[in-house]
C-alpha positions as CSV (number, residue, x, y, z in Angstrom):
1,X,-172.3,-79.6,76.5
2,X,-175.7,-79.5,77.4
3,X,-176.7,-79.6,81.4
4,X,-178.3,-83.1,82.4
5,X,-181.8,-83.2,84.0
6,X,-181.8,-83.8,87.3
7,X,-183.3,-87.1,88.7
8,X,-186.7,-86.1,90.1
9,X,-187.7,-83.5,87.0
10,X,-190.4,-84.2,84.6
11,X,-188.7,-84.6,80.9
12,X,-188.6,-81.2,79.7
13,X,-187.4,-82.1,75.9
14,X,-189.7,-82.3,72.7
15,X,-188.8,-85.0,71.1
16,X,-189.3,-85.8,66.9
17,X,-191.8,-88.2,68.1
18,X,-194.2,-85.6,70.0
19,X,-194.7,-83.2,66.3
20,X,-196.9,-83.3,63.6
21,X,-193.9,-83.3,60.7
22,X,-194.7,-84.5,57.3
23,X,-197.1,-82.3,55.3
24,X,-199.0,-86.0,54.9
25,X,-199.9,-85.8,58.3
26,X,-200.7,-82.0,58.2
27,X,-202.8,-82.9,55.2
28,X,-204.7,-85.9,56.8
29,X,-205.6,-83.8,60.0
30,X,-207.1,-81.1,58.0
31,X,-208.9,-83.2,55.9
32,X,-210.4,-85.6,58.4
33,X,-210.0,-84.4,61.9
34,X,-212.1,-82.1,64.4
35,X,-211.7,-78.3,64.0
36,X,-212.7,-75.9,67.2
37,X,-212.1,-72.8,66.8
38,X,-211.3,-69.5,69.0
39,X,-210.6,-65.9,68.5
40,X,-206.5,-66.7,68.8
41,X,-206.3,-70.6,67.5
42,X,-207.9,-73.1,65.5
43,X,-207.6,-76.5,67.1
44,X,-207.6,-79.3,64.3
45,X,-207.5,-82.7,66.4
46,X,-207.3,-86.4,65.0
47,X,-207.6,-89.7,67.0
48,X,-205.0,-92.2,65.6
49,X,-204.1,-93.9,68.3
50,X,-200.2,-92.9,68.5
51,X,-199.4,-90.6,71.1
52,X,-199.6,-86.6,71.4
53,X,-198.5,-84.9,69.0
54,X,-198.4,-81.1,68.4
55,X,-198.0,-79.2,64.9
56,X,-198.0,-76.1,64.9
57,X,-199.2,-73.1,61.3
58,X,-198.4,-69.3,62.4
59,X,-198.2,-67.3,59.0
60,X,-197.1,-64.0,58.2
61,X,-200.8,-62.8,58.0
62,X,-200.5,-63.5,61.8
63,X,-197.5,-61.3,62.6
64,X,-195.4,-59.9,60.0
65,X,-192.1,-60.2,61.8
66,X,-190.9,-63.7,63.0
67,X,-189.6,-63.1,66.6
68,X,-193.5,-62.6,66.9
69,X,-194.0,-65.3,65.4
70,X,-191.5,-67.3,66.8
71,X,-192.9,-65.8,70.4
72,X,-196.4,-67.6,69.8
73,X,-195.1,-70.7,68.9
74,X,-192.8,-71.3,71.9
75,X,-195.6,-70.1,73.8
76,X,-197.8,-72.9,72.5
77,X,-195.1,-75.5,72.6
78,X,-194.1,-75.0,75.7
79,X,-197.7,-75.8,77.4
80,X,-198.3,-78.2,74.7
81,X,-195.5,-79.8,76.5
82,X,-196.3,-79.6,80.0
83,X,-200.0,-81.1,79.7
84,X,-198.9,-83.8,77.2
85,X,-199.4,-86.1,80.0
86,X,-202.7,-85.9,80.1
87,X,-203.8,-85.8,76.6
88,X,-205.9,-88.0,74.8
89,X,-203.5,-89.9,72.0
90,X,-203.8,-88.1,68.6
91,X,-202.3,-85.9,66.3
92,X,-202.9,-81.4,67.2
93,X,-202.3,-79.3,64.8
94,X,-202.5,-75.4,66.4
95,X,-203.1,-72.4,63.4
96,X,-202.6,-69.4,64.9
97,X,-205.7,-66.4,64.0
98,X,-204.8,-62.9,63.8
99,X,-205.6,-62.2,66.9
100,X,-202.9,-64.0,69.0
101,X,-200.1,-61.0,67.6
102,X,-201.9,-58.9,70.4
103,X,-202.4,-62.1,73.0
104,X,-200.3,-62.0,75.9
105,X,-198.7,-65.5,76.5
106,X,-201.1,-66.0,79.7
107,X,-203.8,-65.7,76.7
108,X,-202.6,-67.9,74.3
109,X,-202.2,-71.1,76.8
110,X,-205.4,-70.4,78.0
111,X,-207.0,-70.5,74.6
112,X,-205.6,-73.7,73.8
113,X,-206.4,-75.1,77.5
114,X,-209.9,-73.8,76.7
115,X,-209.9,-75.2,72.8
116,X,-208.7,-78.9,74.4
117,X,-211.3,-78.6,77.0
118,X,-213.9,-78.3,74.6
119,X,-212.7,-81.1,72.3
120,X,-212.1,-83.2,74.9
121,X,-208.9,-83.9,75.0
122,X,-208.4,-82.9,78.1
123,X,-209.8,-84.2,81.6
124,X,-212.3,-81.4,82.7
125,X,-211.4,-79.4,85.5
126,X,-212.2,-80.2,89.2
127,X,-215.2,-78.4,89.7
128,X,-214.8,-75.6,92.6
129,X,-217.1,-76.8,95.6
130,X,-219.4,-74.2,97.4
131,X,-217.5,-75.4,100.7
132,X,-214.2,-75.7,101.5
133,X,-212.7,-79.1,101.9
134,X,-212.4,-78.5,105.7
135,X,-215.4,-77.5,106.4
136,X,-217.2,-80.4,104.6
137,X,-215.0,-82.8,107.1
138,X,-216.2,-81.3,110.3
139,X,-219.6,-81.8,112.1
140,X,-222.1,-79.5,111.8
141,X,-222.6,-77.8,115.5
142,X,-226.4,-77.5,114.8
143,X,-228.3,-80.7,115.8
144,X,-230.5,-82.2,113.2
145,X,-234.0,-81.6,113.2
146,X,-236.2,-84.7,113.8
147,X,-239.3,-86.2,112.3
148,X,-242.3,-86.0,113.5
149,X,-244.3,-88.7,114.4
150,X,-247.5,-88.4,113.6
């Protein structure tokens, strides 16, 4: 029996509609979509106009044992899921580089937050002020020089 959601929380599950399946569709993204690349991933992207949808290539070159492997891809799954909201419609398809057998898993979702960023798939980030909010809100106690006339 498996527990029920509660009202109020976001929809955890990955459905069969949110993956890249078929080796058509793997095929198709390779061959004709965007590829950015970082030291642990290589983001292949293509705009098709159905919703997000994540695939996901970790070979044994990567990590020779599987629950590494296996570690990696929950890793990107599970914040593949969590910002799938906000993602531009299109098929992902995630190959994981040599490097991400060392990455930590606070590495390997910021690589692919970075790798989306620079497609743009992904909104870009509020950019950090110089002020805080509060301050900006409040008068300044200075008074404001005035023009001369002259």
């Amino acid at each position: 029996m498996s527990p029920t959601p509660s009202p109020g929380a976001p929809d955890a599950r990955f459905p069969r509609t949110a993956r890249v399946r078929a080796r058509a569709d793997y095929t198709r993204v390779f061959e004709a979509g965007r590829r950015i690349a970082a030291p642990q991933l290589t983001l292949h992207w293509l705009r098709d106009g159905q919703p997000p949808r994540l695939g996901l290539a970790v070979s044994r070159k990567v990590d020779p044992d599987a629950v590494g492997r296996n570690r990696i891809k929950r890793c990107l799954r599970d914040q593949f899921r969590r910002i799938r909201g906000t993602l531009q419609d299109g098929a992902y398809v995630l190959v994981a580089r040599p490097a991400a057998a060392q990455a930590g898993n606070p590495a390997l979702r910021a690589a692919l937050l970075a790798l989306l960023q620079r497609a743009g798939a992904l909104p870009p980030p509020d950019a950090p002020g110089t002020m805080p909010a509060s301050d900006c809100d409040r008068p300044s106690p200075l008074p404001l020089p005035r023009a001369r006339a002259g």
